[in-house]
N, C-alpha and C positions, 0 to 999 in steps of 0.2 A: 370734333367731339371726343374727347375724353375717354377711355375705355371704364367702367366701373366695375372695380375688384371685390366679387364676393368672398367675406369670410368664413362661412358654415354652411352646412346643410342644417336646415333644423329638425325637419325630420323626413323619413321616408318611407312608403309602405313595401316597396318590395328592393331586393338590390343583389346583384350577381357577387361572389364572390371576388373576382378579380375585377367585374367590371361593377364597381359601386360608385352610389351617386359622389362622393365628395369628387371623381374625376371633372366633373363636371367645373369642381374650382380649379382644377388646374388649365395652366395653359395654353398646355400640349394640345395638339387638336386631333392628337390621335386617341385619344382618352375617350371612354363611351362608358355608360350608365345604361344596364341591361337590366331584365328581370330577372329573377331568381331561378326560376322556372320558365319554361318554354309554353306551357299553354296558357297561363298566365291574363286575364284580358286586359284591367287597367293597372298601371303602377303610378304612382307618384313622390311627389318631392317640393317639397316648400321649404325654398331658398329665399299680396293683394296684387290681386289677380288684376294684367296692365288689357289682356288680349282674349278678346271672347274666342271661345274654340275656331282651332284653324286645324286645316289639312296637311300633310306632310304628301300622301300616299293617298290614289283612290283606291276602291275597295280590290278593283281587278290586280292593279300594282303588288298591292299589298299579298294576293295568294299567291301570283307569281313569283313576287319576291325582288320585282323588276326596280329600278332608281331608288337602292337604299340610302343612297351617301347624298341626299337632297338638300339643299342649304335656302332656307326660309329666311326673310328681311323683312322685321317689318318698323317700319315707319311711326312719327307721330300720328299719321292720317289713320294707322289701323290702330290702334291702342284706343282705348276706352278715357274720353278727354277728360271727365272728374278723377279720375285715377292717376293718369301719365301728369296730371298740372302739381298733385300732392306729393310731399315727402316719402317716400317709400323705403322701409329696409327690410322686406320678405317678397320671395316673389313666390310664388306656388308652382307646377308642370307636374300638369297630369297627360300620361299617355295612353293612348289607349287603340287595342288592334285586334280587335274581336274575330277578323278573317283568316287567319293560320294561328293554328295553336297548337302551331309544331313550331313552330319559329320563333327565338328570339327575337327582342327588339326593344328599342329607348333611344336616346338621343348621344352624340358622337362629340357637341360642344355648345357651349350658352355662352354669349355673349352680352353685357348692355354696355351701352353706352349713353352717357348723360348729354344733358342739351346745350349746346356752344354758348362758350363762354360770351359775355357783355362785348368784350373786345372785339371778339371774331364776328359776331354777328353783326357789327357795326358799319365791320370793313368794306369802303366801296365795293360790290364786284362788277364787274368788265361785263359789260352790257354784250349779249352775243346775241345775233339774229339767224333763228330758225325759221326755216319756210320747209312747210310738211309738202313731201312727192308725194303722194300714194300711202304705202306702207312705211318711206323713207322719210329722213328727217335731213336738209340738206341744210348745214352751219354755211352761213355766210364769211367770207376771207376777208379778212383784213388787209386792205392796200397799201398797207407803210413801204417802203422801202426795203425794210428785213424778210419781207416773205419773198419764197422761189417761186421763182418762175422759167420757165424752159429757156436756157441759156443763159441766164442767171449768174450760173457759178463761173461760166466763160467768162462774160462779158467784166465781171468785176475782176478776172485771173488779166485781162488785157489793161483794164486802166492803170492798176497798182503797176505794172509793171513800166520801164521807161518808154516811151520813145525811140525807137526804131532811126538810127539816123543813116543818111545813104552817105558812101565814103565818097572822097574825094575825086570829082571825074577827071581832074589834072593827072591821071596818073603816068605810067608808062607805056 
């Protein structure tokens, strides 16, 4: 899939001086969109709404201060399906951190990505079999000939090589 390159912010309610939302178009993934203020509760940024409110931080995290750098994924499955199926060119993010209002806080990078192309999605893929252990997911191996197996790299280092032949017992 494709990454999707926004061009603007269109607007924003709150924004740090150094750390202002357009970073959020760049790049860099070292780039973050702060509030202005530190006690600050919600700020936002509308770059139609795909994702009903999600969590970054629970509330205990959040006074702590604990797993700021959390990187959130989300999926067709979570997106709002009348929304994610229509054309879209504004997205909204609102943030909001109502537990330390001594603390900064907004987001580090935005990413979307659009839905694979006709072609991609078309392409056979390689049928793999999972059988779940427990908590494990164990991939079944494929038995061709190319996979290793213990001795493996020996046994093919002996064929490629010649024939061993015993010299002549006529000797001296």
């Amino acid at each position: 899939m494709p990454e999707i390159r926004l061009r603007h912010v269109v607007s924003c309610s709150s924004q740090d001086s150094t750390h202002c939302a357009e970073n959020l178009l760049k790049a860099d993934t070292y780039r973050k969109w702060r509030a202005a203020k530190a006690g600050e509760k919600t700020i936002s940024v509308v770059l139609q709404v795909l994702l009903v409110t999600s969590s970054f931080m629970s509330p205990s995290e959040s006074r702590s201060g604990s797993n700021p750098n959390r990187v959130r994924m989300f999926g067709p499955d979570k997106l709002v399906r009348a929304a994610a199926e229509k054309r879209w060119d504004r997205v909204k993010i609102v943030c909001s951190q109502p537990y330390s209002k001594d603390s900064p806080f907004g987001l580090s990078f935005v990413r979307f990505h659009s839905p694979p192309d006709k072609d991609e999605a078309e392409a056979p893929s390689q049928k793999v079999t999972v059988t779940k252990l427990g908590q494990f997911r164990v991939k079944e191996e494929d038995e061709s000939a190319n996979s290793l197996r213990p001795g493996a790299l020996f046994f093919s280092r002996i064929n490629k090589t010649s024939p061993v032949t015993a010299s002549d017992p006529a000797g001296p």
